[in-house]
VOLO-678311 format. One record per residue: residue number from 1; z, y, x of N, C-alpha, C, O in turn. Coordinates in Angstrom, 1 decimal. Layout:
# residues N
<NUM <Z Y X> <Z Y X> <Z Y X> <Z Y X>>
...
This chain:
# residues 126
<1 <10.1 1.8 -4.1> <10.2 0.5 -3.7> <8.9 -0.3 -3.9> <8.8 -1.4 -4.3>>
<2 <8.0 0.5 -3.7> <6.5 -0.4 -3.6> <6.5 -1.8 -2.7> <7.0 -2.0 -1.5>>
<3 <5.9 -2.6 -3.5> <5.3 -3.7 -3.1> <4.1 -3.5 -2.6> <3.3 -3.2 -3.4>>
<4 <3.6 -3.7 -0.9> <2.0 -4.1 -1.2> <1.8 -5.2 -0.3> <2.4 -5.5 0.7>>
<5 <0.6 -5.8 -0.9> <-0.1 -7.1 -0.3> <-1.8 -6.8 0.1> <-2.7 -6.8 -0.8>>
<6 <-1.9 -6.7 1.2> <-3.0 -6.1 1.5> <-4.0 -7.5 2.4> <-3.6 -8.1 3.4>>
<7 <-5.2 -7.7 1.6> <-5.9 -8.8 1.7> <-6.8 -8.2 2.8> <-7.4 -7.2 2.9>>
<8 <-6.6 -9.3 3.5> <-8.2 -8.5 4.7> <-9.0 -9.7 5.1> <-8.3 -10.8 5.1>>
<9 <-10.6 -10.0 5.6> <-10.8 -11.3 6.4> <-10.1 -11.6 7.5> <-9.6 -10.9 8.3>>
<10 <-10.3 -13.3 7.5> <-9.4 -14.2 8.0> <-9.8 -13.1 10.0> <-10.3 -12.0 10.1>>
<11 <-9.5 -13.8 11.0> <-9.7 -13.7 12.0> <-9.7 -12.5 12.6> <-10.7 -12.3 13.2>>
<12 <-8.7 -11.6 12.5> <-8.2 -10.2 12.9> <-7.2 -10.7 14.0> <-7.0 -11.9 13.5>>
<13 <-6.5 -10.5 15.4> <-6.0 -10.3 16.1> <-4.5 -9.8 15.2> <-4.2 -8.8 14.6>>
<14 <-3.8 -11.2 15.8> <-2.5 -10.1 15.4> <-1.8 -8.9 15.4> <-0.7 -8.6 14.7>>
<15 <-2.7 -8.1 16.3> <-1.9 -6.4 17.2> <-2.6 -5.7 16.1> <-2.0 -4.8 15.4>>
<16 <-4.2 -6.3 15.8> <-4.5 -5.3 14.3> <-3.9 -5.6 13.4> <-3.3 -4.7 12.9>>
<17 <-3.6 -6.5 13.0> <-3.1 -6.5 11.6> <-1.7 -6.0 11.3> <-1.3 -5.6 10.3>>
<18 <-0.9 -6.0 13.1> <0.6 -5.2 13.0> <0.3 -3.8 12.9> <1.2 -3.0 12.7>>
<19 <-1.2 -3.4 13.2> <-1.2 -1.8 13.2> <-1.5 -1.2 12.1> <-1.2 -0.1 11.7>>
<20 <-2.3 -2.4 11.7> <-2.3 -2.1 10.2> <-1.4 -2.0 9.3> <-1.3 -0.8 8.8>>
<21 <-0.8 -2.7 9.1> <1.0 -2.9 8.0> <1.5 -1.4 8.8> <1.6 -0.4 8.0>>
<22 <1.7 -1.0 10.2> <2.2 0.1 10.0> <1.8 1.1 8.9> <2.3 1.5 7.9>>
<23 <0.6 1.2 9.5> <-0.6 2.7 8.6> <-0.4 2.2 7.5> <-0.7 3.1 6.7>>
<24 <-0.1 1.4 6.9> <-0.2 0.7 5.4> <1.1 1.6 4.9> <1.0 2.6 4.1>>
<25 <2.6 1.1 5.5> <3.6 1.7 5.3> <3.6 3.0 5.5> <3.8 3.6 4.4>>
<26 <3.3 4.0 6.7> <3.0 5.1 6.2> <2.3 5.8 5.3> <2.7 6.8 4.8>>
<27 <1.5 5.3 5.0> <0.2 6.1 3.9> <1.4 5.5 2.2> <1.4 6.0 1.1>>
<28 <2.1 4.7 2.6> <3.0 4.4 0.9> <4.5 5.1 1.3> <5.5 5.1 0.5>>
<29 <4.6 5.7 2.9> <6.0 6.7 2.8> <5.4 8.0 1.9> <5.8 8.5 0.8>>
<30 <4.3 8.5 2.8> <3.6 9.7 1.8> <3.4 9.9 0.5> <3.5 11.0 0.0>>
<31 <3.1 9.0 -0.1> <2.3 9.2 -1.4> <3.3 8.4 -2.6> <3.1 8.6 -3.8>>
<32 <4.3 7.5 -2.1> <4.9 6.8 -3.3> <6.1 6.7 -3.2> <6.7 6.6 -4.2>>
<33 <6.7 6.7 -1.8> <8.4 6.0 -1.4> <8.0 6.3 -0.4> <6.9 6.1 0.1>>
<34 <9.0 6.8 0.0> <10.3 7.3 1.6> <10.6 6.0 2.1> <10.0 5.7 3.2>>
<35 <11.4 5.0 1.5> <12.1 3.9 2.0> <12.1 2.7 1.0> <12.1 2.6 -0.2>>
<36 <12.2 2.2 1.5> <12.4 0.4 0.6> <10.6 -0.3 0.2> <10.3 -0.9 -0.8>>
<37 <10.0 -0.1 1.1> <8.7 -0.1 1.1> <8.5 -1.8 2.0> <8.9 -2.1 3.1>>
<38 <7.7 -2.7 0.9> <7.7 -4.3 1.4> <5.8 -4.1 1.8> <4.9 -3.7 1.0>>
<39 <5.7 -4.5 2.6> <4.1 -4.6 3.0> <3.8 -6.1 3.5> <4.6 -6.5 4.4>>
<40 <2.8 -7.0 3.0> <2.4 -7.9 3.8> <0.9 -8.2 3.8> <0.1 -8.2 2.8>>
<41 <0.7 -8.6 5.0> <-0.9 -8.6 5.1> <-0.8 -10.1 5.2> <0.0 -10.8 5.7>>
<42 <-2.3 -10.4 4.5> <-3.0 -11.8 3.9> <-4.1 -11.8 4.7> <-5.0 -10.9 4.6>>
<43 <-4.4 -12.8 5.8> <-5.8 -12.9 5.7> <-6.3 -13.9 4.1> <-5.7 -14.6 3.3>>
<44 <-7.8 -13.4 4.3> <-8.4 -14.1 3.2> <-9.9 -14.5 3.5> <-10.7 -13.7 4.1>>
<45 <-10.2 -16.0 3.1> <-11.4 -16.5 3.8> <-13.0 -15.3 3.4> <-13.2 -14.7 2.3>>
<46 <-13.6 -15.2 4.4> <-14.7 -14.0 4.2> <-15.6 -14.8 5.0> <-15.4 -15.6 5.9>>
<47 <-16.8 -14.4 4.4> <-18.3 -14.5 5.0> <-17.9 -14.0 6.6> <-17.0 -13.2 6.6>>
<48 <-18.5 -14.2 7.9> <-18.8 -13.7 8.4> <-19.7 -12.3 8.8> <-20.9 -12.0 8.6>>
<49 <-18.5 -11.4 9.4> <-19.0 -9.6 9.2> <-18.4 -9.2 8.3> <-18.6 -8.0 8.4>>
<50 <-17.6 -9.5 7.1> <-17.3 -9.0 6.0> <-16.3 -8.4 6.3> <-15.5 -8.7 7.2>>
<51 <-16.2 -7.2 5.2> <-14.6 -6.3 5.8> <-13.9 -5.8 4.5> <-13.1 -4.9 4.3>>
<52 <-14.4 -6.8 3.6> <-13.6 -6.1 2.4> <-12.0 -6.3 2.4> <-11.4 -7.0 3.1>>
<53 <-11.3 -5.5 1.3> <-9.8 -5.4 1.5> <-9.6 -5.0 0.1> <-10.1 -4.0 -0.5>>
<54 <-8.7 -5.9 -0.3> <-8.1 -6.0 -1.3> <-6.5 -5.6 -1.4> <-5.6 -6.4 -1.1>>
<55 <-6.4 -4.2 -1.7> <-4.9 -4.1 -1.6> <-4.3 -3.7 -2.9> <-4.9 -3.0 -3.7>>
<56 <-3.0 -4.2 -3.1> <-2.3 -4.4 -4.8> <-0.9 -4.0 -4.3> <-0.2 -4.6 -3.4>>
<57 <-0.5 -2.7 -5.1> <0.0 -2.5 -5.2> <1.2 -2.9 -6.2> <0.7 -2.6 -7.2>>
<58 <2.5 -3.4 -6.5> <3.7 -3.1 -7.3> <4.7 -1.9 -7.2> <5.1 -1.7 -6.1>>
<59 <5.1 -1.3 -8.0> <6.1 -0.3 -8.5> <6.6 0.0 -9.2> <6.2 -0.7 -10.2>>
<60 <7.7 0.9 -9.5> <8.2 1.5 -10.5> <7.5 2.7 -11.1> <7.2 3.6 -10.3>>
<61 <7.4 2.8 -12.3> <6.8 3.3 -13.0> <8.0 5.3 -12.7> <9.0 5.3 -12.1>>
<62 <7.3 6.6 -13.5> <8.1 7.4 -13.5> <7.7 8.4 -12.4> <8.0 9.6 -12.5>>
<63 <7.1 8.0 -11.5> <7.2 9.0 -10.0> <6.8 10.7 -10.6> <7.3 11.8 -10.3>>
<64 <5.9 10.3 -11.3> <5.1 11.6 -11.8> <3.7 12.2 -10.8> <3.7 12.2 -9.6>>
<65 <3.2 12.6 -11.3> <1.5 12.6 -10.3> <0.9 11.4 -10.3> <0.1 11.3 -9.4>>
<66 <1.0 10.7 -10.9> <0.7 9.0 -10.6> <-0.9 9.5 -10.0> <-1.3 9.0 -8.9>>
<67 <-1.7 10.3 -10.7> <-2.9 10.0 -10.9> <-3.1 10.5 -9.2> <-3.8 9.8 -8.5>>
<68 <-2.5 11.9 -8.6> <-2.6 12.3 -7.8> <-2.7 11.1 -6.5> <-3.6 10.9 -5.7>>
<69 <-1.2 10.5 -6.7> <-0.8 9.7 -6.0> <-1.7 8.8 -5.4> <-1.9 8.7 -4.2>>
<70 <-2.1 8.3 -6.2> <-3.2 6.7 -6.6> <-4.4 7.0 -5.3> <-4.8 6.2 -4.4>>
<71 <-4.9 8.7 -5.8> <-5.9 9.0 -5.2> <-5.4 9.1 -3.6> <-6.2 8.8 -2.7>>
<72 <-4.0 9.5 -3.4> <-3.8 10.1 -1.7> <-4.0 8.8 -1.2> <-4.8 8.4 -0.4>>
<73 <-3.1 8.0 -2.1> <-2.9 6.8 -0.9> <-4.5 5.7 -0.8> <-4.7 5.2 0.3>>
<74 <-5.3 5.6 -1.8> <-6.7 5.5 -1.5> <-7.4 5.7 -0.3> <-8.0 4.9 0.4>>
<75 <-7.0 7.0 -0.4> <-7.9 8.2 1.0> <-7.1 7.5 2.2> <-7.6 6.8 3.1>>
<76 <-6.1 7.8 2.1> <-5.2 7.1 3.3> <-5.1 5.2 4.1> <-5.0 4.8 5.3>>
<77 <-5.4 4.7 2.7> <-5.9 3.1 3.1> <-6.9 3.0 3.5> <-7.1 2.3 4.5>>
<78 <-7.9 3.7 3.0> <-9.5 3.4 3.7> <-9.7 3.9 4.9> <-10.5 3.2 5.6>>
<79 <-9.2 5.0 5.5> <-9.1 5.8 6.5> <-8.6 4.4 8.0> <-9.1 4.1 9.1>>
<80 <-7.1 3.7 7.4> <-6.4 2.9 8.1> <-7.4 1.3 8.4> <-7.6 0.6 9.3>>
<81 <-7.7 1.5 6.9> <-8.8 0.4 6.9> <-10.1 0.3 7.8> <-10.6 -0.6 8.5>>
<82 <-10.6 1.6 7.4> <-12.1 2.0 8.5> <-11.9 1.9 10.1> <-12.7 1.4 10.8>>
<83 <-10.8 2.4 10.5> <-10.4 2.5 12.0> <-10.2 0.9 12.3> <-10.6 0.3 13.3>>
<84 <-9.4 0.2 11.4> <-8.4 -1.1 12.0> <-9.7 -1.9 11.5> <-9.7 -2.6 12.6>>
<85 <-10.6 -2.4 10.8> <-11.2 -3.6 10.3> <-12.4 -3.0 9.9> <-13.2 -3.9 9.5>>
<86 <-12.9 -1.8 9.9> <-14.4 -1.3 9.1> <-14.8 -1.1 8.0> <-15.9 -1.0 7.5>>
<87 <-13.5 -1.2 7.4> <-14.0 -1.7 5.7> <-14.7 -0.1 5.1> <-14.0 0.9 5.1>>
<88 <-15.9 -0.3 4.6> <-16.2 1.3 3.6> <-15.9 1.2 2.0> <-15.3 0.2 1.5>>
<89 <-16.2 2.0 1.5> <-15.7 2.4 0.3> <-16.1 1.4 -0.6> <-15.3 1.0 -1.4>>
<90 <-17.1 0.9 -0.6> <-17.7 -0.3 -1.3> <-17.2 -1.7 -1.0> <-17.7 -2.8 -1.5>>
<91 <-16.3 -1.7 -0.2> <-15.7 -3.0 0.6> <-14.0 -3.2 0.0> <-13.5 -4.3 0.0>>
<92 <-13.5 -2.1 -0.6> <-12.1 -1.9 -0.8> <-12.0 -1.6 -2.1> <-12.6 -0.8 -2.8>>
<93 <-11.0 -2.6 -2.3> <-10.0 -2.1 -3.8> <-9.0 -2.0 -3.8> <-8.5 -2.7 -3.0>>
<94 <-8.2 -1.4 -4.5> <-6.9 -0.9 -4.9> <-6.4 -1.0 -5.8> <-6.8 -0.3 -6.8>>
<95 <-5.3 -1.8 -6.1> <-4.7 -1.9 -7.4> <-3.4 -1.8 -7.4> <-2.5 -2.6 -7.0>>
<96 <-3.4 -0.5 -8.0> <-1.6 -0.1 -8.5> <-1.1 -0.7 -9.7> <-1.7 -0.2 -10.7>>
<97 <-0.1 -1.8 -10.0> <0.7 -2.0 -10.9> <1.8 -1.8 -11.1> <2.6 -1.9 -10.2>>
<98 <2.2 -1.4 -12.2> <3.7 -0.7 -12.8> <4.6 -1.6 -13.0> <4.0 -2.6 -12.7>>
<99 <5.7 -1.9 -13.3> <7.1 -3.5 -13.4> <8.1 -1.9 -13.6> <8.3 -0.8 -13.1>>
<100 <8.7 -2.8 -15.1> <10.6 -2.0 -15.2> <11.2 -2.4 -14.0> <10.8 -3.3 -13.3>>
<101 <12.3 -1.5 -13.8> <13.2 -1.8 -12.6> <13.9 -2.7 -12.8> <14.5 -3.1 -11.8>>
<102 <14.1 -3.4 -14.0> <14.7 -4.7 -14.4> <14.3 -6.2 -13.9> <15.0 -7.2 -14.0>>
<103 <13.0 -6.0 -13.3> <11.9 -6.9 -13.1> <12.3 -6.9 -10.9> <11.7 -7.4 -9.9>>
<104 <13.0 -6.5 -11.0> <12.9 -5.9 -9.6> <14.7 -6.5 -9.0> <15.7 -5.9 -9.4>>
<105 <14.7 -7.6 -8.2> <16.3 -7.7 -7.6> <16.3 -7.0 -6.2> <15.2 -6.7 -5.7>>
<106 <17.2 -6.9 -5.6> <17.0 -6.5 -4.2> <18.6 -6.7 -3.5> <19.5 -6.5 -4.3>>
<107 <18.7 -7.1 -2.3> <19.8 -6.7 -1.6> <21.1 -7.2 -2.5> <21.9 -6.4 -2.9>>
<108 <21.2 -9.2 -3.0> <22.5 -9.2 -3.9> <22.6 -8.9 -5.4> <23.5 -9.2 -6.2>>
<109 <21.2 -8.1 -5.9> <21.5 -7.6 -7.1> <21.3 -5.9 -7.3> <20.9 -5.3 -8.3>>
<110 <21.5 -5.6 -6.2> <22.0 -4.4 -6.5> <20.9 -3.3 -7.2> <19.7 -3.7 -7.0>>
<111 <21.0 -2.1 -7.9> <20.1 -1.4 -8.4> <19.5 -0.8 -7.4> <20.1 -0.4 -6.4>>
<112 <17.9 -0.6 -7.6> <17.4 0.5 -6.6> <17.8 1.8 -6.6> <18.8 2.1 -7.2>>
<113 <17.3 2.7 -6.1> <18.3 4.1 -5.9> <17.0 4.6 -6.5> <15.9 4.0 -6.5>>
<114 <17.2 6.3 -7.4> <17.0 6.8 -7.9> <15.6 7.2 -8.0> <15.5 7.8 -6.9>>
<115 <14.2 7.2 -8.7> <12.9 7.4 -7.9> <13.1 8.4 -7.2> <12.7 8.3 -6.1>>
<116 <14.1 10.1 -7.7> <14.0 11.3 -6.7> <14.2 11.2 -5.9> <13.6 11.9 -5.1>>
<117 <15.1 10.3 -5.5> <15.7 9.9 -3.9> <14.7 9.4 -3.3> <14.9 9.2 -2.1>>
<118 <13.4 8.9 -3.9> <12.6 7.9 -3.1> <11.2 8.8 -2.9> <10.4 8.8 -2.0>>
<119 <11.2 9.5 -3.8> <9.6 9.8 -4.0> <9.3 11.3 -2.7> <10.1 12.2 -2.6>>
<120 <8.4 11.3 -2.1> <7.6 12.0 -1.5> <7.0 13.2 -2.3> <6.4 12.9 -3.4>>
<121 <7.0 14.4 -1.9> <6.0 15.7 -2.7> <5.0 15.3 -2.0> <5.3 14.8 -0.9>>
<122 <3.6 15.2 -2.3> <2.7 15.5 -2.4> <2.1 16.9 -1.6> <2.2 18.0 -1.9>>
<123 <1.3 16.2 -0.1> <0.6 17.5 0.2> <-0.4 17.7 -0.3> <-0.9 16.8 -1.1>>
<124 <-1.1 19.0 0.0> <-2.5 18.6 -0.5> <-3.4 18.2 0.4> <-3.2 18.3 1.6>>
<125 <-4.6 17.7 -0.1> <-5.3 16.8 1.0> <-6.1 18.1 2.0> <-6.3 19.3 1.8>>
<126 <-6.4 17.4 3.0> <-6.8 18.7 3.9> <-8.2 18.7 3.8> <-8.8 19.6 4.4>>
């Protein structure tokens, strides 16, 4: 049930930034959650030409591979990011943060469903 909020400069065209939040959501089906995945894109005021991207992650802690993880979905944001806005590796950050599931309401109350039920294996990168 990742949270992400993915900061980009102001004046992107709506159709990118919807293609973006896609590729956003898949690159966090792969690497962290299957399903219950919240994405929202921010513009954020930038210099003109600028393509940095600020993306923050929230989660539940437990998946196991964290470290692996952290790294796929990296590879996979900049990838989405390079194609959709240009951003390079010096333009992007990432920040994964951890929250108890206690910290987390959804749907009424109800509990989230099990991380195994959520979590993705890990391919390896090609």
């Amino acid at each position: 049930m990742p949270i992400v909020r993915v900061d980009v400069p102001d004046g992107y065209p709506r159709n990118v930034l919807l293609a973006l939040k896609r590729s956003v959501e898949d690159a966090v089906a792969r690497t962290w959650a299957k399903d219950h995945i919240y994405v929202a894109i921010h513009p954020m005021i930038a210099a003109p030409g600028d393509r940095t991207a600020i993306v923050t992650v929230d989660l539940r802690p437990g998946r196991g591979e964290e470290e692996r993880r952290a790294s796929a979905l990296y590879r996979e944001l900049l990838a989405a990011l390079r194609s959709s806005i240009g951003t390079e590796p010096d333009r992007f950050v990432l920040l994964i943060r951890e929250f108890q599931e206690r910290c987390f309401v959804v749907d009424g109350g109800k509990r989230l469903p099990p991380l195994e039920d959520l979590t993705p294996s890990l391919e390896e990168p090609a």
